[in-house]
N, CA, C and O atoms as CSV, one atom per row, in Angstrom:
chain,resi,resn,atom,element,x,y,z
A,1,UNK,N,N,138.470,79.558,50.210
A,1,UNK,CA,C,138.579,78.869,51.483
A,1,UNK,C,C,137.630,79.539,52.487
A,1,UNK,O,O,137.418,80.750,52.415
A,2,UNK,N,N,136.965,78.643,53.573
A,2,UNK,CA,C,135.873,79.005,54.404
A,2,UNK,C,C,136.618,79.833,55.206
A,2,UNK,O,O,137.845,79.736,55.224
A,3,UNK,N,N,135.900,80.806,56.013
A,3,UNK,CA,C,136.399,81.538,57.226
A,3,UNK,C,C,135.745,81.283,58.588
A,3,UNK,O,O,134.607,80.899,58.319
A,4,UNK,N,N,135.859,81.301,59.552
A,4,UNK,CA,C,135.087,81.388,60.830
A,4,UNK,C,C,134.073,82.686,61.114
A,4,UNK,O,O,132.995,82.606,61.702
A,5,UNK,N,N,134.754,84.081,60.478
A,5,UNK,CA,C,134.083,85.060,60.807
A,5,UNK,C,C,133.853,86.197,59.961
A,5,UNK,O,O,134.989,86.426,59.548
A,6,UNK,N,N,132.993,87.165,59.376
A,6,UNK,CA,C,132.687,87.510,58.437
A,6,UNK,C,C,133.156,88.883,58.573
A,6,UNK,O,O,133.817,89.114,59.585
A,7,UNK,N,N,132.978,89.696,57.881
A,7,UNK,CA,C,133.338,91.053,57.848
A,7,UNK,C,C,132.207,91.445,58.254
A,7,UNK,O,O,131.119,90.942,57.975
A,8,UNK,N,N,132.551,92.938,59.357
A,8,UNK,CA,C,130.918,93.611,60.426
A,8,UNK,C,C,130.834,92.979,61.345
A,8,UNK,O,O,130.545,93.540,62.402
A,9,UNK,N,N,131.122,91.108,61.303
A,9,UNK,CA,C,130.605,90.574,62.562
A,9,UNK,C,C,131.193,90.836,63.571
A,9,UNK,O,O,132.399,91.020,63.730
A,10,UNK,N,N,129.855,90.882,64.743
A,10,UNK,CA,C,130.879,90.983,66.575
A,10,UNK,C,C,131.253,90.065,66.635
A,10,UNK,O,O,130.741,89.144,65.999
A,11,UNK,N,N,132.707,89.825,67.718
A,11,UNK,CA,C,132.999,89.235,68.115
A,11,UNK,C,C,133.429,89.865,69.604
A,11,UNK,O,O,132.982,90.903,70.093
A,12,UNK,N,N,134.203,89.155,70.068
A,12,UNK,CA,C,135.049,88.964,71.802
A,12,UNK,C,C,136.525,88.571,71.201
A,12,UNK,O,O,136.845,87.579,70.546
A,13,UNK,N,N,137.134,89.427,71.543
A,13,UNK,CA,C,138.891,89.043,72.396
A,13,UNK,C,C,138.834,87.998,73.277
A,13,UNK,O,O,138.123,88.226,74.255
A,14,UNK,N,N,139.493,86.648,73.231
A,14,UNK,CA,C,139.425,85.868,74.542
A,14,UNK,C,C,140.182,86.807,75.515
A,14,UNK,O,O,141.000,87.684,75.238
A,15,UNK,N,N,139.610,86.325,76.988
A,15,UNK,CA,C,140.286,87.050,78.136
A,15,UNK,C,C,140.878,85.971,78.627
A,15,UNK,O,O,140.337,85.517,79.635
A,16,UNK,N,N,141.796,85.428,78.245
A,16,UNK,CA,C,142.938,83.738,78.686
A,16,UNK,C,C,144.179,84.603,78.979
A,16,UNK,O,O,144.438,85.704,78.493
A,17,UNK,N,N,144.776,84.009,79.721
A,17,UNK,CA,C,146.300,84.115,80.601
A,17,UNK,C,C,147.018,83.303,79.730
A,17,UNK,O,O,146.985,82.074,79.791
A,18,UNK,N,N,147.702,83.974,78.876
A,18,UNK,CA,C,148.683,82.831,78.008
A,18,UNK,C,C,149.943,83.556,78.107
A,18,UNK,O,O,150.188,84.702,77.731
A,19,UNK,N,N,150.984,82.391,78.883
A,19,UNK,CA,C,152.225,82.709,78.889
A,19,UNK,C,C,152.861,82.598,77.633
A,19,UNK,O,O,152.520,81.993,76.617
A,20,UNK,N,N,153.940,83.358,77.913
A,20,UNK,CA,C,154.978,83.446,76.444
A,20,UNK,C,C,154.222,84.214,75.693
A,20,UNK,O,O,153.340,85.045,75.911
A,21,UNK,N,N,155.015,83.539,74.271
A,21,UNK,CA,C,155.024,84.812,72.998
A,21,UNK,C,C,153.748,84.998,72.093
A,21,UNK,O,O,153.605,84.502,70.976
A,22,UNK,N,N,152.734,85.895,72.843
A,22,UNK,CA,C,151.429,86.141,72.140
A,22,UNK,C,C,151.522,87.401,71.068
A,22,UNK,O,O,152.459,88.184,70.911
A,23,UNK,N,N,150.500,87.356,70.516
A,23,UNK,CA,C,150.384,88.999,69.316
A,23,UNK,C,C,149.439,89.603,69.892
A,23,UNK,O,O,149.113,90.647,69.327
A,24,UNK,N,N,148.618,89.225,71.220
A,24,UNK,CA,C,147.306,89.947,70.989
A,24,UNK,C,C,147.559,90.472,72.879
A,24,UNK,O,O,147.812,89.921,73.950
A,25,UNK,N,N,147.355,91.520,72.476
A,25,UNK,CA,C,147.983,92.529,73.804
A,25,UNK,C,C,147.059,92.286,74.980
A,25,UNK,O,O,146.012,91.717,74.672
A,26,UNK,N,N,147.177,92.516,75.945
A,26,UNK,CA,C,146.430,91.951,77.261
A,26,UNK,C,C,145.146,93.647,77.479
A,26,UNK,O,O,144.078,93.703,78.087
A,27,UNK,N,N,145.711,94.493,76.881
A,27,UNK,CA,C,144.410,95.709,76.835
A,27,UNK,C,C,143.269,95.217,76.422
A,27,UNK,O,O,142.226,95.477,77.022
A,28,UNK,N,N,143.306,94.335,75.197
A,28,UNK,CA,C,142.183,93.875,73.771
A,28,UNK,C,C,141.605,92.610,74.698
A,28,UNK,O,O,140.433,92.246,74.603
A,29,UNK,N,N,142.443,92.062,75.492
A,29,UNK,CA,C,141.884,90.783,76.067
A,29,UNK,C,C,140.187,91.354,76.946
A,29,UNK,O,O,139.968,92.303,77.699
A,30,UNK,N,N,139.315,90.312,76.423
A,30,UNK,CA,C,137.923,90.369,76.877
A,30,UNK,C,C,137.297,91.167,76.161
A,30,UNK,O,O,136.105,90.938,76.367
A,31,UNK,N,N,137.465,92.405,75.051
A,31,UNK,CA,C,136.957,93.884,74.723
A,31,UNK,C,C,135.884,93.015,73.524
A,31,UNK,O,O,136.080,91.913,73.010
A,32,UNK,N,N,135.115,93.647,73.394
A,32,UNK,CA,C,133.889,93.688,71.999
A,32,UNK,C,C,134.242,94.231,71.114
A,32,UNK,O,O,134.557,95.404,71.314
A,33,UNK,N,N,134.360,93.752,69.862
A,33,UNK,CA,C,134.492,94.608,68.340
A,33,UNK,C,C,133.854,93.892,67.326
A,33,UNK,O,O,133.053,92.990,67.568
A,34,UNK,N,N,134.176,94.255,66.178
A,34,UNK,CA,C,133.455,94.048,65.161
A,34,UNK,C,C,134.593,93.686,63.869
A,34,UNK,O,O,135.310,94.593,63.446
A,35,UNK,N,N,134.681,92.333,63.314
A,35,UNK,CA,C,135.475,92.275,62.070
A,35,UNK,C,C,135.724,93.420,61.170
A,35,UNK,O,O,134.748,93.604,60.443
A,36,UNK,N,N,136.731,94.291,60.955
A,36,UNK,CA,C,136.908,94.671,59.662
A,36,UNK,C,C,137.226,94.243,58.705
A,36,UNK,O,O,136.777,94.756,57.680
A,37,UNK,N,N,137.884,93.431,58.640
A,37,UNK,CA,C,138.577,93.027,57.373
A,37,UNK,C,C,139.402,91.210,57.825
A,37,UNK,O,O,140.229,91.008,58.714
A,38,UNK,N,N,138.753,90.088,56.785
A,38,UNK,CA,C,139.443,88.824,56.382
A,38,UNK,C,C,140.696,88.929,55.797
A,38,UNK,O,O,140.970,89.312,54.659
A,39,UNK,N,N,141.565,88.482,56.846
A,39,UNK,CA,C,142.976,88.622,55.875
A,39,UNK,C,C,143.541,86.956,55.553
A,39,UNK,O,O,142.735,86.025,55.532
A,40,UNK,N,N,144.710,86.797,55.364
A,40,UNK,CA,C,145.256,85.228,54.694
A,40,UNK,C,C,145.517,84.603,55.872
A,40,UNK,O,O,145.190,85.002,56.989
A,41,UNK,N,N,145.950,83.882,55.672
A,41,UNK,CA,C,146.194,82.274,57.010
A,41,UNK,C,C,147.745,82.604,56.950
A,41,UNK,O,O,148.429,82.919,55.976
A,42,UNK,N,N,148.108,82.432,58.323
A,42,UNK,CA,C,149.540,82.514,58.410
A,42,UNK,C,C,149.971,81.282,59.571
A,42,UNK,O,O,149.192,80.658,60.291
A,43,UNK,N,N,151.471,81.154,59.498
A,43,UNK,CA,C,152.013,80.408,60.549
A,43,UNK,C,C,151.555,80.944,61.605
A,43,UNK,O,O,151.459,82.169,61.689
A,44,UNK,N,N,151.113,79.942,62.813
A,44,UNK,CA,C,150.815,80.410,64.031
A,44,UNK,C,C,152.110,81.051,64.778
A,44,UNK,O,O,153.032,80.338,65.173
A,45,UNK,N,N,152.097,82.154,64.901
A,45,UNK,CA,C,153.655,82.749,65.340
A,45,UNK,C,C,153.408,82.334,67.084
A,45,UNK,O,O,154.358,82.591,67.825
A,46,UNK,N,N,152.465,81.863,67.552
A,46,UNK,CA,C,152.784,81.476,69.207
A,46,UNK,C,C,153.559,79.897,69.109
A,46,UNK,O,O,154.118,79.403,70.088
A,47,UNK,N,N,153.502,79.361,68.054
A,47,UNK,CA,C,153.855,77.697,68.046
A,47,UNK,C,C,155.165,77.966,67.131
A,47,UNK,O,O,155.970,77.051,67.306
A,48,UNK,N,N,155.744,79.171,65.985
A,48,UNK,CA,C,156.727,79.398,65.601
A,48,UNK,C,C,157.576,79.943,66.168
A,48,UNK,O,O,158.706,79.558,65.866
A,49,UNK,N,N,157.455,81.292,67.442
A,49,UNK,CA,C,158.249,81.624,68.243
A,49,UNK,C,C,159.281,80.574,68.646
A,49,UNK,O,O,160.504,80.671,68.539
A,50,UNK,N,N,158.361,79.252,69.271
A,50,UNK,CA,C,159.271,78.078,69.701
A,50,UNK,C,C,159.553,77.030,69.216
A,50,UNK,O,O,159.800,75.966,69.784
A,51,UNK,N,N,159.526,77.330,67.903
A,51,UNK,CA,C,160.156,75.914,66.666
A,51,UNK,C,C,159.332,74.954,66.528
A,51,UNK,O,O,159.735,73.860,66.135
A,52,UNK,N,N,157.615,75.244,66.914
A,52,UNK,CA,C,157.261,74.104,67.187
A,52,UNK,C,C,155.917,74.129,65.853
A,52,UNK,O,O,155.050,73.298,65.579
A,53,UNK,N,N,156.137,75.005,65.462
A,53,UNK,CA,C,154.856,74.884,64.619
A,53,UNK,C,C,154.479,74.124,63.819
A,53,UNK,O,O,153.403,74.558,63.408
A,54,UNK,N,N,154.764,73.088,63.263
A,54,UNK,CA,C,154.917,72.150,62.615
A,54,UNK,C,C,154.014,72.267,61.158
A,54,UNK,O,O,153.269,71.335,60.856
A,55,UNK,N,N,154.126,73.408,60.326
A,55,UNK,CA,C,153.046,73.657,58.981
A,55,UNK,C,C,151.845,74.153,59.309
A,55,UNK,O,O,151.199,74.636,58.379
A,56,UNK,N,N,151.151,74.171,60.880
A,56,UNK,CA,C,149.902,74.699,61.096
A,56,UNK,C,C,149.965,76.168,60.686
A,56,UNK,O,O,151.069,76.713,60.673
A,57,UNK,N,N,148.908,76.829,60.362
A,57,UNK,CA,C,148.465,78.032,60.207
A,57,UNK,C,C,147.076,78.707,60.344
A,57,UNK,O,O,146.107,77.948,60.335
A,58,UNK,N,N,146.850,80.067,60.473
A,58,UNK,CA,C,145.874,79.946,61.445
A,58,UNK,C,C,145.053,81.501,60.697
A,58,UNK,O,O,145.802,82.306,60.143
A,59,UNK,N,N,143.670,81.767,60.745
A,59,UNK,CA,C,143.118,82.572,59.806
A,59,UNK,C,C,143.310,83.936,61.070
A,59,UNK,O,O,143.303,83.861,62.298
A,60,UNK,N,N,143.504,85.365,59.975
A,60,UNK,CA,C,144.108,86.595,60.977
A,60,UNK,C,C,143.172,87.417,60.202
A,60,UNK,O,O,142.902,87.413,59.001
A,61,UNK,N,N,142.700,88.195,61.282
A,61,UNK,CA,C,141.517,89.356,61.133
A,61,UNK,C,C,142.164,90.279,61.689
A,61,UNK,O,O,143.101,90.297,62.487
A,62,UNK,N,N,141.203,91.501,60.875
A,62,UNK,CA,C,141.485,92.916,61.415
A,62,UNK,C,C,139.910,93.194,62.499
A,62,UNK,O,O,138.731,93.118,62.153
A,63,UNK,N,N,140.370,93.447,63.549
A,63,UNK,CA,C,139.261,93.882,64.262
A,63,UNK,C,C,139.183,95.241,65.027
A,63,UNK,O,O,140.051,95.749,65.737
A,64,UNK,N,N,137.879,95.734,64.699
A,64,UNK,CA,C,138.022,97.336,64.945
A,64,UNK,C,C,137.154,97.326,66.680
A,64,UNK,O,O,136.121,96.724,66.969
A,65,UNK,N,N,137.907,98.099,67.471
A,65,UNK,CA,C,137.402,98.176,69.085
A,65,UNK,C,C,137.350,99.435,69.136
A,65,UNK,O,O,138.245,100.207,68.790
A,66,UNK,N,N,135.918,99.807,69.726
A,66,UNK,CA,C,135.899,101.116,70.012
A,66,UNK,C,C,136.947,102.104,71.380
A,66,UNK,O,O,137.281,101.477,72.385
A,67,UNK,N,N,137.266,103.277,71.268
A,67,UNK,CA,C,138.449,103.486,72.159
A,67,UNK,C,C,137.948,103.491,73.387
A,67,UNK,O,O,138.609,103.033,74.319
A,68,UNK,N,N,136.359,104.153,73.620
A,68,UNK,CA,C,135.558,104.008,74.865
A,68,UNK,C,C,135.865,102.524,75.348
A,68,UNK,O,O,136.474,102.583,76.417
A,69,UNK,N,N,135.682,101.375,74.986
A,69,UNK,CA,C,135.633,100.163,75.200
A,69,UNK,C,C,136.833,100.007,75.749
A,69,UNK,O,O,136.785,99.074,76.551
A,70,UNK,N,N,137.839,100.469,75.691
A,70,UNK,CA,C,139.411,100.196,75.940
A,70,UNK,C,C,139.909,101.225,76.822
A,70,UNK,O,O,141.053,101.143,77.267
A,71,UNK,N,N,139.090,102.259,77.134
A,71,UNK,CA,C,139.848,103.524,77.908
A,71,UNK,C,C,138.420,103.986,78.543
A,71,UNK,O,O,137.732,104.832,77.972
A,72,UNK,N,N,137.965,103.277,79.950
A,72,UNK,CA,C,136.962,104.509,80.276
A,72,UNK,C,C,137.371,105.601,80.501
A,72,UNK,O,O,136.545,106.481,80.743
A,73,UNK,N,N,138.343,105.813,80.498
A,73,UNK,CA,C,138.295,107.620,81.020
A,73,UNK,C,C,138.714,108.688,79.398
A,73,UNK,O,O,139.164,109.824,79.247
A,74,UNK,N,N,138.322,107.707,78.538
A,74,UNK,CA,C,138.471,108.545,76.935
A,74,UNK,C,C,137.680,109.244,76.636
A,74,UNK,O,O,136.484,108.951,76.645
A,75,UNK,N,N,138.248,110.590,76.218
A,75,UNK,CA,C,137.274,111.511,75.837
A,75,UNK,C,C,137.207,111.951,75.039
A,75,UNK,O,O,136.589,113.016,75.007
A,76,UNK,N,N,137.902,111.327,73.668
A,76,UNK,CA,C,137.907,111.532,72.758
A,76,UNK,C,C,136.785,111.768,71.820
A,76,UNK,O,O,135.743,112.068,72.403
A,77,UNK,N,N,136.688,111.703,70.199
A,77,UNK,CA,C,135.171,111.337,69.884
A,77,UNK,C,C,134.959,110.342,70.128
A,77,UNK,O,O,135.752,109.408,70.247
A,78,UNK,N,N,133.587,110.359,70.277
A,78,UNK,CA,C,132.775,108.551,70.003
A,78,UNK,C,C,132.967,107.468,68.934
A,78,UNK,O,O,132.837,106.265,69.162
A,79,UNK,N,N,133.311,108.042,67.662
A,79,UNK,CA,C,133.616,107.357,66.661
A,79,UNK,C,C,134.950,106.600,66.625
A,79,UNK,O,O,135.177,105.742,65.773
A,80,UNK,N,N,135.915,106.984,67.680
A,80,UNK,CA,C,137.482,106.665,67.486
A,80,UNK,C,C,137.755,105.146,68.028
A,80,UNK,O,O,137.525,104.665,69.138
A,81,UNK,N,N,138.332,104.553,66.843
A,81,UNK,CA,C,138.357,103.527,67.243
A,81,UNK,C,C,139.830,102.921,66.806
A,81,UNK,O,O,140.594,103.591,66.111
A,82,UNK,N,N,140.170,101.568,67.282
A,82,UNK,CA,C,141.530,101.004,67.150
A,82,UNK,C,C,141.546,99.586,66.284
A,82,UNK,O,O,140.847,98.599,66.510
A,83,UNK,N,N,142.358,99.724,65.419
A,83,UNK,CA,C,141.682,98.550,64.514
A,83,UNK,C,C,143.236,97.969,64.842
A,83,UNK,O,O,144.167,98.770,64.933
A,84,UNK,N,N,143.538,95.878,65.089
A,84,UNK,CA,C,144.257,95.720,65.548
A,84,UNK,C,C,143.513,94.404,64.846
A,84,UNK,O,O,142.340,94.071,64.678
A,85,UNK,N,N,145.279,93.626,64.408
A,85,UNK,CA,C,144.975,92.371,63.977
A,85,UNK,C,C,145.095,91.391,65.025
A,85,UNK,O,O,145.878,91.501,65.969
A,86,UNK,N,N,144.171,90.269,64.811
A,86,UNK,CA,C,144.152,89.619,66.083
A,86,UNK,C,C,143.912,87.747,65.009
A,86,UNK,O,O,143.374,87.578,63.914
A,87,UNK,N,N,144.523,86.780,65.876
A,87,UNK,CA,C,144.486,85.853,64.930
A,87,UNK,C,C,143.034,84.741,65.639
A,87,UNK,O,O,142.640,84.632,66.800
A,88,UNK,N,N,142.611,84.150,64.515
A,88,UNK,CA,C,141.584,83.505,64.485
A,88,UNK,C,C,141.190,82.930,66.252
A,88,UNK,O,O,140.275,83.527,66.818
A,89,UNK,N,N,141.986,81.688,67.086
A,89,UNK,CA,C,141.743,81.514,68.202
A,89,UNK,C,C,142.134,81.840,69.287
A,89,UNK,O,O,142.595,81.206,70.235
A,90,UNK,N,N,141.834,83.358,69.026
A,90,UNK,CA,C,141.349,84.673,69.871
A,90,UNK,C,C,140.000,85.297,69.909
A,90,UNK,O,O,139.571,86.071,70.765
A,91,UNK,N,N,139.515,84.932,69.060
A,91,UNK,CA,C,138.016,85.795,69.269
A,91,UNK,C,C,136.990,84.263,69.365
A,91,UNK,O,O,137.158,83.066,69.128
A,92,UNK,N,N,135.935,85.104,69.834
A,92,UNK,CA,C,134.832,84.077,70.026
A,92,UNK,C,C,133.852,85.515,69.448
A,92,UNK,O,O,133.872,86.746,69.436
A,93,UNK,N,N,132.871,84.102,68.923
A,93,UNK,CA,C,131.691,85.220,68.225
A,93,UNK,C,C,130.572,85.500,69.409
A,93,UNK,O,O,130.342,84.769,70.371
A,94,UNK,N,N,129.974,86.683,69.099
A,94,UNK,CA,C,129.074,87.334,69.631
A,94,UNK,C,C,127.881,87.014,69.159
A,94,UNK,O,O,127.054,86.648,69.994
A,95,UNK,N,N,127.409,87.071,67.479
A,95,UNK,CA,C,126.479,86.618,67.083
A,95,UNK,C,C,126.401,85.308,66.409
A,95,UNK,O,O,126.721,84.892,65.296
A,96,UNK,N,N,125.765,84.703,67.668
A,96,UNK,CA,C,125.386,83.601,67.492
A,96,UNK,C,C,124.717,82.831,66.337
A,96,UNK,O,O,124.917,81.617,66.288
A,97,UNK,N,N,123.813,83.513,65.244
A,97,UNK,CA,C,123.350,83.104,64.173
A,97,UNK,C,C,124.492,83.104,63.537
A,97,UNK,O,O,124.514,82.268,62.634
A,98,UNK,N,N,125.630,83.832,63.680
A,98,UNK,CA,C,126.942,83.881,62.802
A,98,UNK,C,C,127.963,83.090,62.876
A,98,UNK,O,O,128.845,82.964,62.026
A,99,UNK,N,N,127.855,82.475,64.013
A,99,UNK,CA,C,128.825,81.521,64.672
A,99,UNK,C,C,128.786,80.577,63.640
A,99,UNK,O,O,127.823,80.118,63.024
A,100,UNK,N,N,130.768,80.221,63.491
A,100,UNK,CA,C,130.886,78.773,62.692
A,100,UNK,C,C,130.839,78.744,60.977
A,100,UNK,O,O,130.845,77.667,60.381
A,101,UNK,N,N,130.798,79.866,60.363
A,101,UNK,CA,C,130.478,79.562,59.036
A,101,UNK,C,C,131.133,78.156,58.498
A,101,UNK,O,O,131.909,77.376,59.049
A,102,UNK,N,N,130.679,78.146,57.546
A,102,UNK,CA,C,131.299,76.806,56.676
A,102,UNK,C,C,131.780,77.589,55.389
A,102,UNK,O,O,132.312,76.982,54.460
């Protein structure tokens, strides 16, 4: 089955105001990362929270954000980063030649 986004690729966290029951934390909202890892299609848990999901399901990535990106005042190493699953219409791609696979 096709994916939207590849493993390595950048993407964007949407930065949207969505009331109720989201998975994707309001820190990650807007931040830059990079796919780690394609995982399986699941029930959309924002449309299952409220009984409404009706069989849709929706493709869930692991995406790695650097901690600088998420904490200016981190002083950690440079390399430290937060890898956090985030589901498919949440991210928007960055690279544009990448955008959309089939």
């Amino acid at each position: 089955m096709s994916t939207r986004f590849a493993e390595n690729q950048r993407v964007r966290i949407a930065d949207r105001d969505a009331p109720g029951h989201v998975r994707t934390p309001f820190y990650v909202r807007g931040k830059e990362g990079r796919i780690e890892r394609v995982l399986p299609r699941f029930l959309n848990p924002e449309r299952e929270a409220y009984g409404v999901n009706e069989g849709t399901d929706v493709r869930l990535y692991r995406v790695r954000v650097e901690q600088s990106a998420l904490w200016p005042d981190y002083d950690g190493p440079a390399g430290d980063v937060l890898e956090l699953e985030i589901y498919e219409h949440w991210l928007e791609p960055l690279d544009h030649s990448d955008a959309e696979r089939a």
